[in-house]
VEXTORKE-203171 format. One line per 3 residues: number of its first residue (from 1); for each residue z, x, y of N, C-alpha, C. Coordinates in pm, 1 decimal, decimal comma. Example, Ala and Ser with C-alpha at 12.3 -4.5 7.8 and 13.67 -1.06 7.14 Angstrom:
1> 780,0 1319,0 -569,0 780,0 1230,0 -450,0 780,0 1320,0 -330,0  708,0 1285,0 -225,0 714,0 1367,0 -106,0 787,0 1290,0 3,0
// end
This chain:
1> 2100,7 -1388,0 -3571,2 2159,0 -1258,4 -3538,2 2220,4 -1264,3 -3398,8  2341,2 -1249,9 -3418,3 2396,6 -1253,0 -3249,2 2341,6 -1141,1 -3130,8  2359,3 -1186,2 -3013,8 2302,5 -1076,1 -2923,9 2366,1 -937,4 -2884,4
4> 2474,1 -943,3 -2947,8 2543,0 -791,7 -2915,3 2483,1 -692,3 -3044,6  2409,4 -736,2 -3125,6 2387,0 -670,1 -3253,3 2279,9 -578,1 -3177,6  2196,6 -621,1 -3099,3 2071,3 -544,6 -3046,6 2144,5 -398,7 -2950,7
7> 2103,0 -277,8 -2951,8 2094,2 -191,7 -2887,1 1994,8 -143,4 -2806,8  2065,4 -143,9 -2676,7 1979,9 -138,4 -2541,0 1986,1 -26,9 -2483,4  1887,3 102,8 -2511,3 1884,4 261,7 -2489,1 1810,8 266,0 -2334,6
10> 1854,9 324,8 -2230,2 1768,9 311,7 -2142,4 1796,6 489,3 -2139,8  1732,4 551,4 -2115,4 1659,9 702,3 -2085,7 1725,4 780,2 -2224,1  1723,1 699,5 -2343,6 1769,7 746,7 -2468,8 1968,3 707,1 -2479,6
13> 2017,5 678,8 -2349,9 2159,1 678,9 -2380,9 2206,6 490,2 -2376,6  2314,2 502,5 -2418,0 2358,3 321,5 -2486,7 2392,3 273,4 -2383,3  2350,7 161,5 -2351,4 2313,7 56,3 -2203,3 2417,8 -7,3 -2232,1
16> 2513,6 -14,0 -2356,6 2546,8 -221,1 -2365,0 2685,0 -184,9 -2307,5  2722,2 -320,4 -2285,0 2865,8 -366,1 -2233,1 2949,8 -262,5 -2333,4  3075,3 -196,5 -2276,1 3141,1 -172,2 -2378,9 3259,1 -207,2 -2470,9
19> 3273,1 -331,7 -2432,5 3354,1 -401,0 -2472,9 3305,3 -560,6 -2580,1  3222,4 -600,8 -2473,4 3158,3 -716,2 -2599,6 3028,5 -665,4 -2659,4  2998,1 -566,4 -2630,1 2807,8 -524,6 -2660,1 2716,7 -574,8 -2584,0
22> 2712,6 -657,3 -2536,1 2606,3 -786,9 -2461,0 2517,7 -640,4 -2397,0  2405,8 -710,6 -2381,3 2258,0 -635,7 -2354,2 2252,2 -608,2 -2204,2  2225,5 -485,0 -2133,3 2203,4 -479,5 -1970,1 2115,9 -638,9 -1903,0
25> 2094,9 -616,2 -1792,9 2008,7 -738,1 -1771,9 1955,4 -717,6 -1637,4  1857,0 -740,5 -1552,6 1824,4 -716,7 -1436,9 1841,7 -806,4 -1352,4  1794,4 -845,4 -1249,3 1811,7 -958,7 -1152,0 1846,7 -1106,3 -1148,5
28> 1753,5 -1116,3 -1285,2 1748,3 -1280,3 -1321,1 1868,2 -1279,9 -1430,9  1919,8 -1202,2 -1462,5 2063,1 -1214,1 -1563,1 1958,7 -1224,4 -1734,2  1855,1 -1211,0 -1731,0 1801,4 -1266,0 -1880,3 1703,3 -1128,5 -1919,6
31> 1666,5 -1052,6 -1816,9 1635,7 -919,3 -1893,5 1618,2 -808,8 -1763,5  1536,8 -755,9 -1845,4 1551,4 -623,7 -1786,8 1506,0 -602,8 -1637,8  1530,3 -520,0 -1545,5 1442,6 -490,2 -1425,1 1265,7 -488,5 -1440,3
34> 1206,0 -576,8 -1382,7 1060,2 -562,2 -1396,4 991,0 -453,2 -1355,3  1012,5 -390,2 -1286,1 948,0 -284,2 -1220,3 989,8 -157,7 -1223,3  1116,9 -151,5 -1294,1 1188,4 5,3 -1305,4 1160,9 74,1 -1422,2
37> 1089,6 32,7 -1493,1 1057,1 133,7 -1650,7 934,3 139,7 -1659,7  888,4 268,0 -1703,2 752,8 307,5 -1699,7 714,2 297,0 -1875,3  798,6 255,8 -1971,2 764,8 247,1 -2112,8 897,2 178,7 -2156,3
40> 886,1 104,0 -2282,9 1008,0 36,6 -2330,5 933,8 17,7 -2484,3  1001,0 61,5 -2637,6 992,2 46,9 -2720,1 1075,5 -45,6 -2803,5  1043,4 -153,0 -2880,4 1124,1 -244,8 -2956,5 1109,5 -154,3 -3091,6
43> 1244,6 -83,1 -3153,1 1239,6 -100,4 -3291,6 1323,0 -192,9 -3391,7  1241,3 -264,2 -3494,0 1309,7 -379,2 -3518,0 1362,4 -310,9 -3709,0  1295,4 -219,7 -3743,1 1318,7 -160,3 -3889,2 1314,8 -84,4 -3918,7
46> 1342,4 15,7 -4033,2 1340,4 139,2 -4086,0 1320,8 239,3 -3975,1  1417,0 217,7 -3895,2 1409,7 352,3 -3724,0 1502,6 477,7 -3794,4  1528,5 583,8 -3743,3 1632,2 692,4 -3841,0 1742,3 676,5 -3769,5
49> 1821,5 761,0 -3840,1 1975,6 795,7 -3757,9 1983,7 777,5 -3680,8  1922,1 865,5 -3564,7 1932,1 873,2 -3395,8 1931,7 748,5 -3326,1  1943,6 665,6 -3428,0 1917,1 477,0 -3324,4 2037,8 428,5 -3395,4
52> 2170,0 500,5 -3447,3 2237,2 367,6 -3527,9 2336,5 301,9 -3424,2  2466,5 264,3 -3476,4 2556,6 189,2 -3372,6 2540,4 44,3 -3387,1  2381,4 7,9 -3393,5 2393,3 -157,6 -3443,6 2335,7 -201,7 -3591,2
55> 2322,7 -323,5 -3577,3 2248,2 -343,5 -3692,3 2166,0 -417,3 -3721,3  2154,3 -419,3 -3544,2 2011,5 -526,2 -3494,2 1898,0 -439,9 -3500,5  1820,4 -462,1 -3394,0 1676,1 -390,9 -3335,6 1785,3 -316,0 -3204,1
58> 1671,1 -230,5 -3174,0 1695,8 -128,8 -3052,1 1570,9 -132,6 -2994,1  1633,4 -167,1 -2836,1 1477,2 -163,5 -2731,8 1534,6 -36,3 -2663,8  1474,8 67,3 -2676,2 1491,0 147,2 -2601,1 1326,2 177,2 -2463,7
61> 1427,2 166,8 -2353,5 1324,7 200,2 -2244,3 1355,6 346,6 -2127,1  1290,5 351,3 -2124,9 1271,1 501,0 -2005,3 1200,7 439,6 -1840,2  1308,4 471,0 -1738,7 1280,7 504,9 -1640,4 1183,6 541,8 -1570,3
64> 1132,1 489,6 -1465,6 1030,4 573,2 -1406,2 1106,3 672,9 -1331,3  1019,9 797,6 -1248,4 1053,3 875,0 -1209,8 971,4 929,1 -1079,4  1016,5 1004,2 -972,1 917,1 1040,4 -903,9 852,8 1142,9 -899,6
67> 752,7 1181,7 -834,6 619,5 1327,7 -821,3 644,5 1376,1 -714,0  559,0 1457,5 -706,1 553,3 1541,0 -575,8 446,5 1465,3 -457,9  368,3 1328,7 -481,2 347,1 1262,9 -381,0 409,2 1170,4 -425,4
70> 450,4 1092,8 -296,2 509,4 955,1 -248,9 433,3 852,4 -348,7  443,9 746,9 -399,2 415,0 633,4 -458,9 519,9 513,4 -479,7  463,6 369,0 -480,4 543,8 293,6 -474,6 480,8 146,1 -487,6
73> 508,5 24,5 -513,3 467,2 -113,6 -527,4 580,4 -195,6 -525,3  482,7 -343,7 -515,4 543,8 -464,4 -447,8 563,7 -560,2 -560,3  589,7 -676,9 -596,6 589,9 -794,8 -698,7 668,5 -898,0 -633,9
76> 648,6 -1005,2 -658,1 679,8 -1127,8 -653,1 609,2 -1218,8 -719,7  726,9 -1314,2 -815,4 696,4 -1389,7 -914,7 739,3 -1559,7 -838,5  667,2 -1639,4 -786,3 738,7 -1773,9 -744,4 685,5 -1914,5 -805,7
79> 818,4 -1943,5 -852,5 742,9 -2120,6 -967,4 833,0 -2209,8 -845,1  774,4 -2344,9 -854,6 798,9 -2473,8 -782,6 769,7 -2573,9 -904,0  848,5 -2679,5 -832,5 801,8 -2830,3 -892,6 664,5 -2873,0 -874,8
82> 593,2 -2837,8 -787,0 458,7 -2868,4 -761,3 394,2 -2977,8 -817,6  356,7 -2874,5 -962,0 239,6 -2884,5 -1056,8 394,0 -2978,9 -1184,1  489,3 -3002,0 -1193,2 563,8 -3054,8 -1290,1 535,2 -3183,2 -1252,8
85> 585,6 -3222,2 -1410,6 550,1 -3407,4 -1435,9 676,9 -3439,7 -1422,6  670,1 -3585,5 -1364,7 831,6 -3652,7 -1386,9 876,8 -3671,9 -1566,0  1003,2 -3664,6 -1563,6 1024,4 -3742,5 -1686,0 1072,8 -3874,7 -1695,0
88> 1182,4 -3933,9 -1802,7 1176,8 -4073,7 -1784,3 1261,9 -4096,6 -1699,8  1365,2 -4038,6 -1629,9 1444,6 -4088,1 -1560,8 1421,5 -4096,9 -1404,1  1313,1 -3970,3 -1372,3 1306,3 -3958,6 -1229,3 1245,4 -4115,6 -1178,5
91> 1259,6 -4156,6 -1055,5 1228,4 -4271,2 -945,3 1085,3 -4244,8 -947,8  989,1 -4339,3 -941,7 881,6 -4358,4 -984,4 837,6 -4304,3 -827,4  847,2 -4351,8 -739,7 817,0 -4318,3 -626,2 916,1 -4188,8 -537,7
94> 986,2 -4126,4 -606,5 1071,2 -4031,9 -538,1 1031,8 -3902,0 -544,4  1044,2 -3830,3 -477,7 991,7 -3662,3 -532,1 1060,9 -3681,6 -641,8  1000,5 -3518,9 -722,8 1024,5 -3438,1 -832,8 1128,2 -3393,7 -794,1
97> 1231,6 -3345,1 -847,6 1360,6 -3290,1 -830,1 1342,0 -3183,5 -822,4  1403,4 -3094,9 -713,7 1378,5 -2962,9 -666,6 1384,5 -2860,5 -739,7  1301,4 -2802,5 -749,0 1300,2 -2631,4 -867,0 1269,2 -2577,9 -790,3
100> 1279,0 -2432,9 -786,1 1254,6 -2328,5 -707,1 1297,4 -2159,1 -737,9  1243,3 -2111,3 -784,2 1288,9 -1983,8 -862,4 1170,1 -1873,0 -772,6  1268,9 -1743,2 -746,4 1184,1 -1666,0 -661,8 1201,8 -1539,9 -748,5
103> 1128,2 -1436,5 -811,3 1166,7 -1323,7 -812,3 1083,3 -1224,4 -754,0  1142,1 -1116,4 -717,2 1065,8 -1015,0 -619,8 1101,5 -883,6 -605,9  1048,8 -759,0 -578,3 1110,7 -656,3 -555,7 984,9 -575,9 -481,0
106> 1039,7 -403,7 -537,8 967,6 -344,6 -480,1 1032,6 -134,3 -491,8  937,8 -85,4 -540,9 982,8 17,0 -574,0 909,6 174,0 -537,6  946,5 275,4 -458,0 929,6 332,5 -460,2 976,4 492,4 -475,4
109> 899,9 587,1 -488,3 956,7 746,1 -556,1 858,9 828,3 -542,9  909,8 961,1 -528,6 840,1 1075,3 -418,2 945,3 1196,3 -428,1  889,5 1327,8 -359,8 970,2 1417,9 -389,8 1102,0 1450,6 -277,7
112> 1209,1 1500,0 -350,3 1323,8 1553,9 -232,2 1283,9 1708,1 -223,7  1200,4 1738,0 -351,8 1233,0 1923,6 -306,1 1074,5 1941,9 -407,2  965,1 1986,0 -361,1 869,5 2042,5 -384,2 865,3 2061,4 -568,4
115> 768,9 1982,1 -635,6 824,1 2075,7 -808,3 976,0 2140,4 -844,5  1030,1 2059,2 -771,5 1194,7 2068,5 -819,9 1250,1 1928,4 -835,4  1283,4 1885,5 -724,0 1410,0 1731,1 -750,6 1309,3 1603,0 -685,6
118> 1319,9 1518,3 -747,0 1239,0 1415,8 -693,3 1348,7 1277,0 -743,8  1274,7 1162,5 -684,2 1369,3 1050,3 -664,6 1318,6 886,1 -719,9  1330,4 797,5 -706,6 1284,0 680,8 -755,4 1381,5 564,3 -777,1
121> 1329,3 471,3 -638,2 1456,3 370,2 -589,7 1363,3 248,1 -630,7  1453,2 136,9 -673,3 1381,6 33,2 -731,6 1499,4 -74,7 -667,2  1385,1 -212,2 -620,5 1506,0 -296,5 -540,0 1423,9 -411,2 -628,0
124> 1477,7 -528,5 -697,3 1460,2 -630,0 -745,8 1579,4 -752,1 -691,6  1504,0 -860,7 -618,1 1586,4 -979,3 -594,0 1580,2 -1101,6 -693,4  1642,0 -1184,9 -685,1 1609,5 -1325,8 -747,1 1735,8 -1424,7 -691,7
127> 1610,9 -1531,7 -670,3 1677,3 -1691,0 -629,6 1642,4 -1785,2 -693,5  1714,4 -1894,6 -733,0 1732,6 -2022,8 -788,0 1760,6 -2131,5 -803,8  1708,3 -2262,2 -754,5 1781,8 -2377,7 -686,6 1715,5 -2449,7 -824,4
130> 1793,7 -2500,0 -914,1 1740,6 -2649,0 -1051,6 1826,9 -2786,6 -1017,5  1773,1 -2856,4 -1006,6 1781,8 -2996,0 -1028,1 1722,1 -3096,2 -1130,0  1798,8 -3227,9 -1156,3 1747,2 -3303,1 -1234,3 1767,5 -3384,6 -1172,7
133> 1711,1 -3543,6 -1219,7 1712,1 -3662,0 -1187,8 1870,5 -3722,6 -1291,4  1969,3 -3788,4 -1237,6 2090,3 -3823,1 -1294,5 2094,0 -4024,9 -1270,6  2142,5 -4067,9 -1390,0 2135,7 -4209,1 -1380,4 2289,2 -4272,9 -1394,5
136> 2320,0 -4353,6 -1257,0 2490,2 -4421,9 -1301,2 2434,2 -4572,2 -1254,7  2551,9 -4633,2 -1333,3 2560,9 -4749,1 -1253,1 2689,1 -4814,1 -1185,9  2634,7 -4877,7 -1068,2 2757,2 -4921,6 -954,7 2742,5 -5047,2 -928,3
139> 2847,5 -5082,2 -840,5 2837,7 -5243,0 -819,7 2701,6 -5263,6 -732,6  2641,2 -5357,1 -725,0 2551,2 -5394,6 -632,6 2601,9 -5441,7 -520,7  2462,6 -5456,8 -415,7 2508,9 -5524,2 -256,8 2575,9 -5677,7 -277,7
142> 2542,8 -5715,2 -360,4 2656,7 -5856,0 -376,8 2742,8 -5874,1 -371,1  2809,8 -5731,3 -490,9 2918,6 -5734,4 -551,3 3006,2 -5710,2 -436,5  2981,5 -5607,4 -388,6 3034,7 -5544,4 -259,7 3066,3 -5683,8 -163,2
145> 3042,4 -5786,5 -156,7 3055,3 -5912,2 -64,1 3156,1 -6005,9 -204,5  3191,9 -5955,4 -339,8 3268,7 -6070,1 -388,0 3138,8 -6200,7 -395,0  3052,4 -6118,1 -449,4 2965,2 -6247,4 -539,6 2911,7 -6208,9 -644,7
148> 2949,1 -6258,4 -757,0 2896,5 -6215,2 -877,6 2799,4 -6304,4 -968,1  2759,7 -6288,2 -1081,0 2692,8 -6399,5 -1138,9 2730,9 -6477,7 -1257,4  2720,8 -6578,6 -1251,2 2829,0 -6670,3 -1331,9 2785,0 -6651,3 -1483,0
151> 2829,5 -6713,0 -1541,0 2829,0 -6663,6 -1672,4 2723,3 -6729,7 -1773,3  2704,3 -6838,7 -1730,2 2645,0 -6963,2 -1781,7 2499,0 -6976,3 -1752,9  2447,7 -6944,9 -1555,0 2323,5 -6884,7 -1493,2 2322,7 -6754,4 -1441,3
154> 2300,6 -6643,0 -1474,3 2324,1 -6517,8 -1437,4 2224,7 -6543,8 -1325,9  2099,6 -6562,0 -1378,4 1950,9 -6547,3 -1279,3 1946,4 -6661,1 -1169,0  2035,3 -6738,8 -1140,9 2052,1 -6814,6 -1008,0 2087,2 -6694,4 -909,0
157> 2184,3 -6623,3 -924,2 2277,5 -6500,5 -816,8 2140,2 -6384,6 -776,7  2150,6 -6365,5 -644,8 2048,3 -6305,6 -636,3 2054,7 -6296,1 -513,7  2001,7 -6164,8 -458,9 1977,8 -6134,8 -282,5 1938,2 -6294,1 -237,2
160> 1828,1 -6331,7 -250,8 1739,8 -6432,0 -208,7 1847,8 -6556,8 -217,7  1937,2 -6554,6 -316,7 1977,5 -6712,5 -382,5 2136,7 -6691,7 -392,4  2200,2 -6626,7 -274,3 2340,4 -6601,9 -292,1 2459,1 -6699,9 -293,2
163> 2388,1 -6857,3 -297,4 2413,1 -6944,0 -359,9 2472,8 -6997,1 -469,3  2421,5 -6918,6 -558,4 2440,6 -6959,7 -726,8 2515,5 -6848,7 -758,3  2590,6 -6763,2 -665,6 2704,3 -6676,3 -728,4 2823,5 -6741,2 -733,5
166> 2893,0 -6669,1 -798,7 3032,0 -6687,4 -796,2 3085,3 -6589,0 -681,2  3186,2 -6696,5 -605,4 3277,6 -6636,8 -479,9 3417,2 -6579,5 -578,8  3431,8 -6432,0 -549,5 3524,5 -6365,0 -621,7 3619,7 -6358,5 -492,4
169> 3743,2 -6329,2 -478,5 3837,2 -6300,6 -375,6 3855,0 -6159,8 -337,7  3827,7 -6101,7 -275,1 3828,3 -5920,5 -282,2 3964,7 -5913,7 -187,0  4037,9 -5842,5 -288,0 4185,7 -5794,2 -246,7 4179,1 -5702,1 -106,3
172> 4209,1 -5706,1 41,2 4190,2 -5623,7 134,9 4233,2 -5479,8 85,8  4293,2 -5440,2 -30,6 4233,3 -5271,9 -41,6 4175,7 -5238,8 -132,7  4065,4 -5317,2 -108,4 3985,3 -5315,5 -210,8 3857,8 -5260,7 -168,1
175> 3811,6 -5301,8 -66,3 3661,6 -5272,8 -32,5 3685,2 -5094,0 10,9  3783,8 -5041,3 25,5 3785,5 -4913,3 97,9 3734,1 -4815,0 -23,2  3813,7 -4863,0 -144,2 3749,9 -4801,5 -269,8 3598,2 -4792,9 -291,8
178> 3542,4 -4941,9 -347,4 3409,0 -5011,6 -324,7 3313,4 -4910,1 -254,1  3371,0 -4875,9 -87,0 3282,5 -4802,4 -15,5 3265,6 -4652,0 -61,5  3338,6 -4606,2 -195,3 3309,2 -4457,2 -256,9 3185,2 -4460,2 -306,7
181> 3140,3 -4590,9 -391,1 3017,3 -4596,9 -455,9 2891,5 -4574,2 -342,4  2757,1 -4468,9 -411,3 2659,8 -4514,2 -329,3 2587,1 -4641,8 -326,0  2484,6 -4687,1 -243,1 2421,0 -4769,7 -256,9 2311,5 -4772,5 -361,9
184> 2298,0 -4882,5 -423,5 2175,7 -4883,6 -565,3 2050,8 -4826,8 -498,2  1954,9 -4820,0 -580,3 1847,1 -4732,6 -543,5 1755,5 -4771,9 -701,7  1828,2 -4861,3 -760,6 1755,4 -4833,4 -893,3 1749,6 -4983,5 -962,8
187> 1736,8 -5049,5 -1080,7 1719,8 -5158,0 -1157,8 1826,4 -5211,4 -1139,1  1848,8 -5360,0 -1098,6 1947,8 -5463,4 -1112,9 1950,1 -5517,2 -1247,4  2104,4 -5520,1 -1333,6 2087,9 -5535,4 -1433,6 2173,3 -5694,1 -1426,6
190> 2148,5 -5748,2 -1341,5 2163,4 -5906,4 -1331,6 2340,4 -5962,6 -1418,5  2384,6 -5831,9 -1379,5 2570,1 -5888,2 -1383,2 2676,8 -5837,5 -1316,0  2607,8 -5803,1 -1137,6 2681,0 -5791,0 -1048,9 2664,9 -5604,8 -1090,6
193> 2597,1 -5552,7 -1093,4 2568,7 -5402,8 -1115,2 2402,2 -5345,0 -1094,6  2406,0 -5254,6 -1059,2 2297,5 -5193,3 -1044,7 2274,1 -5012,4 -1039,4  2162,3 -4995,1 -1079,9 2125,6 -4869,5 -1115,7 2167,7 -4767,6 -1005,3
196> 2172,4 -4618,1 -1014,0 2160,5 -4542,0 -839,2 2134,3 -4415,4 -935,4  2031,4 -4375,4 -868,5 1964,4 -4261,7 -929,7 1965,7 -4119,1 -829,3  2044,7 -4011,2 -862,3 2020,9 -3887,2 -740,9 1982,9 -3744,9 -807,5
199> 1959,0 -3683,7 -697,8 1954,6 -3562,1 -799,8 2073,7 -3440,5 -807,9  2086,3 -3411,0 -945,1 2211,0 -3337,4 -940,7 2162,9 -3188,7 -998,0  2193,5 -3147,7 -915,1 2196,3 -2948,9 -951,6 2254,5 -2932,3 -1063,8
202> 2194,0 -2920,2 -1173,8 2252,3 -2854,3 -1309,0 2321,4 -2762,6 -1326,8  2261,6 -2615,4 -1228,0 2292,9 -2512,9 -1197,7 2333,7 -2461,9 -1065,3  2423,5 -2385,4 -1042,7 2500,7 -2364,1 -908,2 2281,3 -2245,3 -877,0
205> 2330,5 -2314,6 -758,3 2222,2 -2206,4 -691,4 2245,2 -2049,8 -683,2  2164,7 -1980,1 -748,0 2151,1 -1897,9 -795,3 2134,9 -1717,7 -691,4  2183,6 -1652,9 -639,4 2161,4 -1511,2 -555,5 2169,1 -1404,5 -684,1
208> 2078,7 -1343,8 -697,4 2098,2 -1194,1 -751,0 2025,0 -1116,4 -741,7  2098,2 -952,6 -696,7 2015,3 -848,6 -606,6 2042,1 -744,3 -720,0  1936,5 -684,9 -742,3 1985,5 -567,4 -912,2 1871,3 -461,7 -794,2
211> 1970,7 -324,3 -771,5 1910,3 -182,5 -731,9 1927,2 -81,4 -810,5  1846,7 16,9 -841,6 1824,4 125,6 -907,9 1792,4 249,6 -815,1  1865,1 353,7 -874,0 1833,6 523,1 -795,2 1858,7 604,7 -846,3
214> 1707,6 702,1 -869,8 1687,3 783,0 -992,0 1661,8 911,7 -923,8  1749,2 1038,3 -995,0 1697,9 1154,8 -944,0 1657,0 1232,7 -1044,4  1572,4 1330,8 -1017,3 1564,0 1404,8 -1155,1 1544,0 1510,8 -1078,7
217> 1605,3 1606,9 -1156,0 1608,8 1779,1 -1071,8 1575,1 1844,0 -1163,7  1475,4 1964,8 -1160,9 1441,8 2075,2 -1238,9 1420,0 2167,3 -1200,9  1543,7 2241,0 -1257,6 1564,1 2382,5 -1241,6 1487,1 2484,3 -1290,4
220> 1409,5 2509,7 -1392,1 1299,7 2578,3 -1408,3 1247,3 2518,1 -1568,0  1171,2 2596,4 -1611,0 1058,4 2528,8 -1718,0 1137,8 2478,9 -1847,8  1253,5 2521,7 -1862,6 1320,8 2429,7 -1981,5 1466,0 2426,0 -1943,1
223> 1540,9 2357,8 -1779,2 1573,3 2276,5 -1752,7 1569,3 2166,5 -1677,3  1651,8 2041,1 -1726,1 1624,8 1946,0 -1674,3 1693,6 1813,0 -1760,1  1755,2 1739,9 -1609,6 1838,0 1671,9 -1607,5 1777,9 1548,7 -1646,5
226> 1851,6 1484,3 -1782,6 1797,9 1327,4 -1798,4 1881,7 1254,0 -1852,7  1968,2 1192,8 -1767,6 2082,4 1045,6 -1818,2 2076,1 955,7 -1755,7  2153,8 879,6 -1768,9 2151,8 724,8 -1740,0 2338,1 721,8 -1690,8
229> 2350,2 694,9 -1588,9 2549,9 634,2 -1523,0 2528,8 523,7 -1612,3  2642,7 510,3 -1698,4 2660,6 385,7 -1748,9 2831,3 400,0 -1791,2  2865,0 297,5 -1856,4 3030,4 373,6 -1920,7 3067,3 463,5 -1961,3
232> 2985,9 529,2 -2054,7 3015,0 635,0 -2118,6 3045,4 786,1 -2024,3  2917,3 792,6 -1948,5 2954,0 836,2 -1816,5 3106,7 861,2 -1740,3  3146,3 701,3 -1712,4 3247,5 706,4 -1625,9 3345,7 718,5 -1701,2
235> 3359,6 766,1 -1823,8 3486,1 803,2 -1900,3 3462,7 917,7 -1904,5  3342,2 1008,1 -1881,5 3379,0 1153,4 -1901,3 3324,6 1179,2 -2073,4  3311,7 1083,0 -2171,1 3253,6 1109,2 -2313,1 3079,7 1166,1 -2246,6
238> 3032,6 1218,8 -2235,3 2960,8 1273,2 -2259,1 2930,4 1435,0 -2284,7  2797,7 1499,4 -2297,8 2799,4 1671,5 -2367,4 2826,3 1705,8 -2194,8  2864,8 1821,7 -2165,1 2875,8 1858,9 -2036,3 2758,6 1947,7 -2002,6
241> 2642,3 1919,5 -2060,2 2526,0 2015,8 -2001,2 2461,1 1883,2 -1954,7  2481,9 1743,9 -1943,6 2440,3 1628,4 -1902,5 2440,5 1592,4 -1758,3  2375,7 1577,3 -1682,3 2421,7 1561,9 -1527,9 2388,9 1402,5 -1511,0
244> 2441,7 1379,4 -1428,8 2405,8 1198,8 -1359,4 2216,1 1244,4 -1325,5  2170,4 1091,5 -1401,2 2045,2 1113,4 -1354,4 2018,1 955,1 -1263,1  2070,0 862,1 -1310,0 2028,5 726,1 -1246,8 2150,9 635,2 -1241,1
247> 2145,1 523,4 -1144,8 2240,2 483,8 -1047,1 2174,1 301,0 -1097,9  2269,2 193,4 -1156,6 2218,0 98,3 -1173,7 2335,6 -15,6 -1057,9  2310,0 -72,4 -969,9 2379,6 -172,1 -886,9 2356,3 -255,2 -922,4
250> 2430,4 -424,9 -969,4 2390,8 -533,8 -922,1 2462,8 -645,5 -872,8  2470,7 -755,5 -816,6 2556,1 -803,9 -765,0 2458,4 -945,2 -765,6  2570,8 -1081,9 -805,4 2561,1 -1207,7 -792,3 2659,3 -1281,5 -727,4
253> 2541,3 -1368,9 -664,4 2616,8 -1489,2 -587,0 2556,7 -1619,1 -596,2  2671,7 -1717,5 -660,7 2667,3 -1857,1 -702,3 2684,4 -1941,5 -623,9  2623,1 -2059,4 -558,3 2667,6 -2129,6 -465,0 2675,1 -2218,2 -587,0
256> 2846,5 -2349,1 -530,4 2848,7 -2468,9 -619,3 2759,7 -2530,6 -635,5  2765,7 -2624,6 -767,3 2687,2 -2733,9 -775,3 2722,9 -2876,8 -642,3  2583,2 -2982,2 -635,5 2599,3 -3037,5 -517,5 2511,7 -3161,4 -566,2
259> 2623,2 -3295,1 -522,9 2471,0 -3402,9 -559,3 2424,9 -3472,1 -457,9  2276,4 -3501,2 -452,1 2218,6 -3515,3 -347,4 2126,5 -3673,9 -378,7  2194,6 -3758,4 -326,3 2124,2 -3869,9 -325,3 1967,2 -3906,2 -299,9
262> 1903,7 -3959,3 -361,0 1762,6 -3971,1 -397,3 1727,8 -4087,7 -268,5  1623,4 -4005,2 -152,5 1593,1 -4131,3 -113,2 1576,2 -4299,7 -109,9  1710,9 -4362,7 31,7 1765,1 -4494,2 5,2 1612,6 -4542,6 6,5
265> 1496,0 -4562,7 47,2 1390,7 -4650,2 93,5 1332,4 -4662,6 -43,6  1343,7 -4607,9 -203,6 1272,1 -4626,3 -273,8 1363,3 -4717,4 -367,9  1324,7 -4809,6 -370,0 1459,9 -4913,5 -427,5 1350,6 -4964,8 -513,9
268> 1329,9 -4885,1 -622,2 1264,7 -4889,0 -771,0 1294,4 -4845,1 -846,4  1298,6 -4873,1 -1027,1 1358,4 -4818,1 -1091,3 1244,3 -4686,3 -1150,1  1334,7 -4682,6 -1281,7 1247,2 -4621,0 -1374,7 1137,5 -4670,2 -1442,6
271> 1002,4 -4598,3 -1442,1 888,3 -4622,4 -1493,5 891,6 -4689,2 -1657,9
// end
């Protein structure tokens, strides 16, 4: 079932993109704000009318809101490489390739006007740095000098035995190229090449700040204001006894991807 099929109700009114459907999302881009809903219902079947539009499930969730005393809380969620195992490619002796995922916020709500208008601001961050271990191969320190290994004794050519190579002629614009490659770091595969292992960011490093600001005003015992700003909103389609009740911000920032060579001193391969 594709993901635009699902309908995403937040204070009863339609959350989704209005153009592709795609589902709201909070900080981390993969769901919702952690700390801004005080209830959230999944219906996945036989729901009535009042839920149609898709022909998925509908999560509808509700807002928290504030009282007439002040209240409010903290969260932070943080994973590391720590406790992770290498896999087969990482350097037997090299760190774990950097992970680092932060999420955090913090929310509070209280009254603007005595048993009348009250408020409820919700701030959620998230950061993200992934890496993996990446495997190429380049010329070796030999090669780089125009010595290779002959064809006949490969295993004569050798740091120790630079003897039993073959003297190649290296064209003078040649080595300027040569010097793009890094230095090996990894298994000599005994034909003038060798392994170099670094770590490469899979994912651009990750900024995203998702804020929420909720008012709710009540005018006496059977009124009272309850929507959600979303598109529908900013076109003006809505009933006009509807007032703005909540305010959703969010904003991302991607730093490029970056590769970062795996400490030169561990000149070992893979396990």
């Amino acid at each position: 079932m594709r993901p635009s099929w699902t309908d995403v109700r937040i204070d009863g009114m339609d959350a989704n993109d209005p153009v592709f459907g795609y589902s709201p999302a909070g900080a981390s881009g993969l769901f919702l704000g952690l700390d801004e809903f005080t209830e959230v219902r999944v219906l996945t079947q036989t729901f009535d009318a009042a839920y149609g539009r898709n022909g998925g499930g509908v999560i509808d969730a509700v807002t928290k809101s504030g009282a007439n005393h002040f209240h409010g809380s903290l969260f932070e969620l943080y994973r590391d490489a720590a406790l992770d195992s290498k896999n087969y490619f990482d350097l037997t002796n090299a760190p774990i390739p950097p992970f680092v995922r932060n999420q955090f916020g913090a929310g509070v709500g209280g009254p603007l006007a005595h048993d009348r208008t009250f408020f409820y601001a919700d701030y959620e961050g998230f950061r993200e740095v992934e890496a993996s271990t990446a495997i190429a191969t380049v010329p070796d320190a030999l090669a780089h000098q125009g010595l290779l290994p002959s064809a006949t004794n490969p295993g004569s050519c050798s740091n120790a035995t630079p003897n039993g190579c073959v003297v190649i002629a290296i064209d003078p614009r040649v080595p300027q190229f040569l010097a793009l490659f890094p230095p090996s770091n990894g298994v000599d595969n005994g034909d003038g090449t060798a392994g170099v292992a670094w770590y490469f960011l899979l994912k651009p490093a990750r900024v995203r700040e998702h804020l929420e600001i909720c008012v709710d005003s009540s005018q006496g015992p059977h009124q009272q204001f309850s929507a959600v700003d979303h598109e529908r909103q900013r076109r003006g389609r809505i009933h006009p006894s509807v007032q703005l009740r909540c305010v959703f911000v969010g904003v991302t920032e991607e730093h490029p991807s970056r590769f970062l060579l795996a400490p030169p001193d561990d000149q070992v391969g893979r396990p």
